[in-house]
Structure formats: structure tokens, C-alpha cells
Residue, then its C-alpha position, 0 to 999 in steps of 0.5 A: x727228579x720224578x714228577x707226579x700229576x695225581x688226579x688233576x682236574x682244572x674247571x673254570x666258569x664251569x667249564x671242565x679244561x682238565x679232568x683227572x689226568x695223572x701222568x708220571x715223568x720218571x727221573x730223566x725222562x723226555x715226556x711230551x704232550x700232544x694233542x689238538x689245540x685246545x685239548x688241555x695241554x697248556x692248562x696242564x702244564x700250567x699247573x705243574x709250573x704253578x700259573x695256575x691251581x687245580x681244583x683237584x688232585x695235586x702236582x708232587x715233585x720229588x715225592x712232595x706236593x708243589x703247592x706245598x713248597x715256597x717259591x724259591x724252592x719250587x724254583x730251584x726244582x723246576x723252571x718253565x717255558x711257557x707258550x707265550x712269554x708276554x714279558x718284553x724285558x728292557x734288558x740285554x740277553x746277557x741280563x735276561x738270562x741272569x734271571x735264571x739264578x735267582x733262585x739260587x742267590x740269597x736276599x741280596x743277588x750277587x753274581x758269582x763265578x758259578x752264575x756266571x758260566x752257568x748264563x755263558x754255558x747255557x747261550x752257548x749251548x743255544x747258539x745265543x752267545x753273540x746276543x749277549x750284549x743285544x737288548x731283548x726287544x731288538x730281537x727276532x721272535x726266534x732269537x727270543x725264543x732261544x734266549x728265554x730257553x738260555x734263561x730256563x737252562x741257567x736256573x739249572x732245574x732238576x725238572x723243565x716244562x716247556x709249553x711248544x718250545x720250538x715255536x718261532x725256530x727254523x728246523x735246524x734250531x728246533x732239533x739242536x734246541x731239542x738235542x740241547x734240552x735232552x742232553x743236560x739231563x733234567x726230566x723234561x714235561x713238554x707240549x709239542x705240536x709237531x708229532x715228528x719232532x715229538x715222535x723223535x725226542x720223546x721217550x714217553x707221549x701222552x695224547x690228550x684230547x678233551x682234558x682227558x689223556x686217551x692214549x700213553x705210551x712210547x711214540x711207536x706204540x700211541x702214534x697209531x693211524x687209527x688214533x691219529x685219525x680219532x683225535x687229529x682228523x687226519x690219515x697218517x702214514x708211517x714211516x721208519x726215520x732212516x737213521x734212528x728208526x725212530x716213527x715218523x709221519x706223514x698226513x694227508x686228509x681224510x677221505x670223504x665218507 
């Protein structure tokens, strides 16, 4: 499902977070944002998932206008990670994943089959399926972290948002989380943090830097130094990965003028 932000802009106590940014993710696109923190990119993603309004432009999923639909609907289409989840579920993994199909019960939840193997397959796929009986405050922040993605699989959205998916995961999790999110096939919108991780899963980057996207495009063409240098403040070097050839980055500072 293609979303569009159309001329988005976010202003709060006068203060511009975001100023007319409009960006598409085309149908099945793996479509990252990066740039120095506090440069917008939550208060972006914040909008499309409905956290909060704008106060201009819109968000359009499918051809209609977010604000438009009804909650359940919107759930259906989409399902987000936010940066930090401040929920502390008194429930097991397996319970907390089950929230994901909400959307798709009726007034009265029962569970069926159907949601039944989507929780089961979605933490397999996480590598969760073992927590299943745990309590979620017994976890590690990592192992939360793949729950709550678990969660956003099960609801089975057409559309993901993830804000920093990969915070509180070691490399090996970071990649097959990832792998996992590209390969069940819903157009993705993600902030990211990491430029490699980024440089390899995206097809699509948007650099924002001040509320504003400065640079688009396919990671080899915007992860330039030149803009590196302007946006982060640091030297990068470009290498090839040896496998994919995919751009990969390595930094060092500045040097002093």
C-alpha cells in the first residue's frame, strides 16, 4: 500500500518540528529516514501512525486521508513502533502479541485459528517463540523489543512504521530483524539511526535535517561525504559491502579548520 505525506508540517509552541515535507513510499518499498537526532524524524513518523496531528498537509494511505478513516480501519492498514514504547504490559509475550489482531476481531474478541498462527508465526520469525509463556516485565530491553515488533507483524498491516527498530538489538537480531520486516512484504517507513544498516535495507532514504528533507533518493546516490559532512559533521568513507555491493560507511571526524 503507497502512502503519501503531502506538505506536512508540525508546529508546537511556535516552534517549527516539521515544515512541508512530503515524501511517498511506493507499494512494497523499504523507505528509511535518517538524520541527526532531533532533526523531525519521530514527529514525522508520529503523524503517519496518528500520535499526533499536523498542522498542515495530510498523510494519505491508499489514495485516502488518514484522518479520515476510523481507528479500526487505520489499524487494519497500518501498524507502528514507536521509539519508546512507555507500556509495561502485565501480560505474557504470548498475550501481548495477541493485541496485534484486535483490529481484526469484532466487538467481542475471540480468538481463532487464523490469529492464532498469525502471533505463533510472527515469534517465530523474531526468534520469540520460546517467550511465549514469559511475562513481558521479566524481559530484557532486547527481548521486548523483538516482542513488540512480533506484535506489529501479528496485526498483519499493509503499511509498518517503525521509529529506530533496532534499538536494544545485537548485530545478529538488527539484521534478521530487518530481513524479517522486508520479507513479509508491507511497504515499510522507518527512522533509523544506523547509516550501514540503513545504507543496506533501504531502497529509498530521505535525509532530514531541521524539519526539512535535504536530500532523497537510493542510498548510493544521497549517502555522499559531501552531505554526510553538512548534516552529521563527520568525514565518511565509502566502501563497497563485499557481497551486495551495497554503500557502506566508514567515519572519522572532521578535521580542525
Amino acid at each position: 500500500m503507497r502512502v503519501d505525506i503531502d506538505a506536512v508540517t508540525v508546529e508546537i509552541g511556535g516552534a517549527k518540528l516539521v515544515e512541508d515535507v512530503s515524501l511517498r513510499a511506493g507499494d512494497g518499498q523499504f523507505v528509511g529516514l535518517v538524520g541527526p537526532n532531533g532533526s523531525g524524524k519521530s514527529t514525522l513518523l508520529r503523524c503517519v501512525y496518528r500520535a499526533l496531528r499536523p498542522t498542515a498537509g495530510a498523510v494519505r494511505l491508499g489514495g485516502d486521508d488518514l484522518l479520515a478513516m476510523d481507528t479500526r480501519e487505520s489499524a487494519r492498514r497500518l501498524a507502528a513502533l514507536p521509539q519508546e514504547s512507555a507500556a509495561e504490559f502485565d501480560f505474557t509475550v504470548a498475550e501481548v502479541v495477541a493485541m496485534g489482531r484486535l483490529p481484526h476481531q469484532g466487538a467481542v474478541a475471540r480468538e481463532t485459528d487464523e490469529d492464532r498462527h498469525a502471533c505463533a508465526a510472527a515469534l517465530a520469525g523474531v526468534d520469540a517463540g520460546h517467550l511465549a509463556g514469559r511475562g513481558f516485565l521479566t524481559l530484557s530491553g532486547g527481548e521486548k523489543q523483538r516482542v513488540l515488533i512480533a506484535r506489529a507483524l501479528a496485526q498483519q498491516p499493509r503499511v509498518l512504521v517503525l521509529d529506530e527498530p533496532t534499538n536494544h538489538l545485537d548485530i545478529a537480531q538488527q539484521l534478521e530483524v530487518l530481513s524479517l520486516v522486508r520479507a513479509a512484504g508491507p511497504t515499510v517507513l522507518t527512522a533509523l539511526h544506523d547509516l550501514n544498516l540503513a545504507a543496506l535495507h533501504c531502497d529509498l532514504i530521505h535525509v532530514v535535517d531541521e524539519g526539512r528533507i535535504v536530500a532523497s533518493g537510493a542510498p548510493h546516490d544521497v549517502l555522499t561525504p559531501a552531505l554526510l559532512a553538512d548534516v552529521f559533521g563527520v568525514r565518511a568513507h565509502r566502501v563497497p559491502h563485499p557481497e551486495t555491493g551495497a554503500v557502506q560507511l566508514l567515519f572519522d571526524r572532521l578535521p580542525t579548520p
